[in-house]
C-alpha positions as CSV (number, residue, x, y, z in Angstrom):
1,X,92.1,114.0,-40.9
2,X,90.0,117.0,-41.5
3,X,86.3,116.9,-41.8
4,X,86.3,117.5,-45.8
5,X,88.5,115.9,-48.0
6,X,89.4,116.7,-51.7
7,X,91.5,114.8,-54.6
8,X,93.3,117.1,-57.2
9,X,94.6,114.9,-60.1
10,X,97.9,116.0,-61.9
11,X,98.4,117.4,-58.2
12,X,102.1,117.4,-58.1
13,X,102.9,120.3,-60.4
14,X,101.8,123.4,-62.1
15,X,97.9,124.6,-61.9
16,X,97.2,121.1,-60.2
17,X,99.7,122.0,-57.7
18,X,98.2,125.3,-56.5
19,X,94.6,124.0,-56.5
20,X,95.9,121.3,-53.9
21,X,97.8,124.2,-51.8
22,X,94.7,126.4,-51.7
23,X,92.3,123.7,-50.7
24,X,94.8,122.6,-48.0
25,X,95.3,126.1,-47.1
26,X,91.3,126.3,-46.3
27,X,90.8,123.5,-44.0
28,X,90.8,120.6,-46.1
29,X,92.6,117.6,-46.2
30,X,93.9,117.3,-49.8
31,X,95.2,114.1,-51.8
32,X,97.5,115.1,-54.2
33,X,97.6,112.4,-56.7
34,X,100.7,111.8,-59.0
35,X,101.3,109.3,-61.3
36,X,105.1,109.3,-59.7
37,X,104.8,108.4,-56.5
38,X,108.5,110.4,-55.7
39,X,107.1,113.5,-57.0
40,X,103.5,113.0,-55.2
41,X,105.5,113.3,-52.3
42,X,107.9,115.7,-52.8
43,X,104.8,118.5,-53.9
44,X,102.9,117.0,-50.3
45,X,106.2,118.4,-48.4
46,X,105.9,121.8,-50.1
47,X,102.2,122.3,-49.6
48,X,102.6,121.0,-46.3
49,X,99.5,121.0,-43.4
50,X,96.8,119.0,-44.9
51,X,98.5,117.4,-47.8
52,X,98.4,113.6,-48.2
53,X,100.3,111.5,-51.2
54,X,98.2,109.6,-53.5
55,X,99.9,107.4,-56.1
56,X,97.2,107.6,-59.4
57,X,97.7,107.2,-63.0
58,X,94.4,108.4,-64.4
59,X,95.2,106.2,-67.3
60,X,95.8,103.0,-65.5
61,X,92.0,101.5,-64.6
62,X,94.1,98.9,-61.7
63,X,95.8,102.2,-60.1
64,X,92.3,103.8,-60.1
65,X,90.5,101.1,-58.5
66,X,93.4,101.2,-55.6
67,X,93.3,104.4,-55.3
68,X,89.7,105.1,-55.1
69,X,90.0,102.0,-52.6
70,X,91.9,104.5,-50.1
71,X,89.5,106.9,-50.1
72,X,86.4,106.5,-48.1
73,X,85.0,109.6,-48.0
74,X,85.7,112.8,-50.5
75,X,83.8,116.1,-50.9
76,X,85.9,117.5,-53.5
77,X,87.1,116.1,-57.0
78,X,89.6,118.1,-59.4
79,X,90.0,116.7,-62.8
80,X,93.1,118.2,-63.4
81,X,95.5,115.9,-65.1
82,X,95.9,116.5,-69.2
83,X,97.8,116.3,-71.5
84,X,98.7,118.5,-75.2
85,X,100.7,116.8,-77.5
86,X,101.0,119.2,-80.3
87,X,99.4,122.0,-82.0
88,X,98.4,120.0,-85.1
89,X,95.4,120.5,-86.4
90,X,93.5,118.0,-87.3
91,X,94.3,117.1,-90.8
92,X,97.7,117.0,-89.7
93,X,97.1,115.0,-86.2
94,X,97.9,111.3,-86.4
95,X,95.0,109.0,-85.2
96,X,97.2,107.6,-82.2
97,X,97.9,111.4,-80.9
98,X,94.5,111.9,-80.8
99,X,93.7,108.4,-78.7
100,X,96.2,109.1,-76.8
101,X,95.2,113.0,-75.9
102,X,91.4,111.6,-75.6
103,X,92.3,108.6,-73.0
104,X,94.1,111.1,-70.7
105,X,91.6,114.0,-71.0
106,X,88.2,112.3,-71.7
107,X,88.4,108.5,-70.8
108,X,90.0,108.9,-67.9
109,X,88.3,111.7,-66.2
110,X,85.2,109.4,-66.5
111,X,87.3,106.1,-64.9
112,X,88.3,108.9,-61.9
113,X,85.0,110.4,-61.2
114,X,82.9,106.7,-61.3
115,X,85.7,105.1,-59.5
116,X,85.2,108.1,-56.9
117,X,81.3,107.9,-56.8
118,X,80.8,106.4,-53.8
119,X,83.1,108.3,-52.3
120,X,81.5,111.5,-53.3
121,X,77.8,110.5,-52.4
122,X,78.4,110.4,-48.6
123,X,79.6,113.8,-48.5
124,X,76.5,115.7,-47.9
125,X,77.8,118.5,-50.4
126,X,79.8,116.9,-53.3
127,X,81.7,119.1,-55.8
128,X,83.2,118.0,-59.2
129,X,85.6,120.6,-61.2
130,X,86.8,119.5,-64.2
131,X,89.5,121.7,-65.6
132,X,88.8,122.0,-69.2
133,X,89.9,125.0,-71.6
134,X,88.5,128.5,-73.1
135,X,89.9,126.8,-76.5
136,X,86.8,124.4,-76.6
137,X,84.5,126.7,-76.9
138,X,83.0,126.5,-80.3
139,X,81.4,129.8,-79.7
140,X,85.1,131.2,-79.5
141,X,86.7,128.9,-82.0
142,X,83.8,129.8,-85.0
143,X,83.2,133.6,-83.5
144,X,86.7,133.7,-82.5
145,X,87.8,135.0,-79.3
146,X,90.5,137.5,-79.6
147,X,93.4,135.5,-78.0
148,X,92.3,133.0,-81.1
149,X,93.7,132.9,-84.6
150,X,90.6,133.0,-86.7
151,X,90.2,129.7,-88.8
152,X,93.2,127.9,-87.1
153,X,92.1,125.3,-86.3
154,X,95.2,124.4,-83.9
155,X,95.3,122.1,-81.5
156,X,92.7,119.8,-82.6
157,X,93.0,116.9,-80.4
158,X,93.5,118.9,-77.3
159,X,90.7,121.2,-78.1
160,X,87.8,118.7,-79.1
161,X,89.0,116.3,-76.1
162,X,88.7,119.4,-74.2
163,X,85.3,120.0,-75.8
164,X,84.0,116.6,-75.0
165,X,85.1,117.0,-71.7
166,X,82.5,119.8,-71.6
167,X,79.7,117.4,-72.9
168,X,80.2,115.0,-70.4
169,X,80.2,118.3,-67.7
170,X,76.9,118.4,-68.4
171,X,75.6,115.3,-68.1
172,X,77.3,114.3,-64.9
173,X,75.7,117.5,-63.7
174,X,72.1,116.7,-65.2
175,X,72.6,113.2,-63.7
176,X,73.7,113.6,-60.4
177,X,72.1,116.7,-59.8
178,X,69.3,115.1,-57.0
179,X,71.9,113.7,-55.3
180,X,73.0,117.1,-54.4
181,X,75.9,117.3,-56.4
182,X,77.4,120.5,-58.4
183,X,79.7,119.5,-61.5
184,X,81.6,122.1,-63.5
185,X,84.0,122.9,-66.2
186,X,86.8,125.7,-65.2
187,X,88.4,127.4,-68.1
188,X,92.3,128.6,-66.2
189,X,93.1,130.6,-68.9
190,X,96.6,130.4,-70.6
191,X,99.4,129.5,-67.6
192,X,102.7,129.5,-67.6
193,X,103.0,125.5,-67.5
194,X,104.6,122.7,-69.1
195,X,101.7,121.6,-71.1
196,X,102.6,123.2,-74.4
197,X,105.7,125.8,-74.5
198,X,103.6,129.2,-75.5
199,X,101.8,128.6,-72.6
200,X,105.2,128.4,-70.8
201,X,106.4,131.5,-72.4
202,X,103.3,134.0,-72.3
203,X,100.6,132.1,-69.6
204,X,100.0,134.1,-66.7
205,X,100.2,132.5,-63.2
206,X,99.0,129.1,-62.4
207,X,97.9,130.6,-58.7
208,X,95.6,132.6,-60.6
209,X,93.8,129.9,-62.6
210,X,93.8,128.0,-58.8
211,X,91.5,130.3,-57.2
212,X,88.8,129.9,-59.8
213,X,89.0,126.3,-59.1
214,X,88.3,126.7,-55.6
215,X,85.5,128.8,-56.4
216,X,84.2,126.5,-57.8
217,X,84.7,123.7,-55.3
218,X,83.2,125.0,-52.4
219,X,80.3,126.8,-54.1
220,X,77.1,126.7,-51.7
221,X,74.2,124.4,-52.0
222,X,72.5,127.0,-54.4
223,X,75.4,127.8,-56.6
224,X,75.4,126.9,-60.1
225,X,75.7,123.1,-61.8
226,X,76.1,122.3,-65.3
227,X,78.9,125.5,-65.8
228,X,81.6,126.3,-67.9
229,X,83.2,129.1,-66.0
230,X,86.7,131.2,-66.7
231,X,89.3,131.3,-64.1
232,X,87.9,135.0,-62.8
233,X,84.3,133.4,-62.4
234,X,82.5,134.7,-65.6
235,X,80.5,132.3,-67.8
236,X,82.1,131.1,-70.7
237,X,79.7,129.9,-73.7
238,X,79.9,126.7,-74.8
């Protein structure tokens, strides 16, 4: 294996996918965790050099705990995987879409990243990106952002569990900040991925939204913690 390792969650497709290939691509060794083991596998094969499969369903605390049981050290964590299950907003979003959208974007990014601790506290520079999304900004949402339909409202599970997501960016940061570690949020922009059909239709390139990721994973000991950057490295307020 190489010296550094890094996980990528969701690592088998779209923006998750090219995170993986870039990280490989710079020296790392890079497991790319799927919740299907078959397609885990088959995205290893494409990246190629560096890739290793990683069966994890962020979702599922017993495949979490074996997972993180494989891993012994990691200097990298991407909390890629999420999920958008409509565009409701949220007087029209049923109470079980939005526990569903919260365990796979919020709860579980918390399971990952403890589960991962000790992993990540004996690399001597640990890194934690979580991917989150310019739509949960409230500065945007209430002082609305051009791409944003003023007073929408759209999206509301996906956008608050995307906002809490940013919270808890925070504190990780404030928290583990003496033990040298550098947490951020990455806002990838609109991509042309399967997580909502617009997106599919009018996002712009997944490789793109990758390399502000990677920024962010192997920033230097004095970069920033506590962040919510865009994909082209520009602060995004909360």
């Amino acid at each position: 294996m190489n010296e550094h390792t890094a996980l990528v969650t969701g690592a088998n497709k779209g923006i998750g996918k090219h995170i993986a290939r870039l990280l490989a691509a710079g020296g790392l060794t890079v497991y790319v965790a799927a919740r299907d083991a078959a397609r885990g596998r088959r995205a290893v094969e494409e990246i190629g050099a560096g890739a290793r499969p990683l069966t994890l369903d962020v979702t599922d605390p017993d495949s979490v705990a074996a997972a993180a049981a494989q891993v012994e050290r990691l200097d990298v964590l991407v909390n890629n995987a999420g999920i958008q299950l409509s565009s409701a907003s949220p007087a029209d979003t049923d109470v079980e879409e939005l526990r569903r959208t919260y365990e796979t974007n919020v709860f579980a990014v918390v399971a990952v990243t403890n589960a991962f601790l000790p992993a990540l506290r004996r690399s001597p520079h640990p890194r934690v990106v979580n991917v989150s999304s310019g739509t949960a900004s409230l500065t945007w949402s209430t002082n609305p952002n051009p791409q944003f339909t003023p007073g929408s409202g759209g999206f509301g599970a996906y956008r608050s569990s995307k906002a809490a997501l940013n919270a808890l960016t925070v504190f990780y940061a404030q928290t583990l900040a003496e033990d040298g570690f550098k947490v951020n949020a990455l806002a990838p922009g609109a991509r042309a991925t399967d997580i909502n059909p617009r997106a599919a239709a009018l996002g712009g390139d997944p490789a793109e939204a990758a390399e502000g990721a990677l920024r962010l994973a192997l920033l230097p000991d004095d970069g920033p913690t506590g962040g919510f950057f865009s994909w082209d490295g520009t602060l995004v307020p909360w």
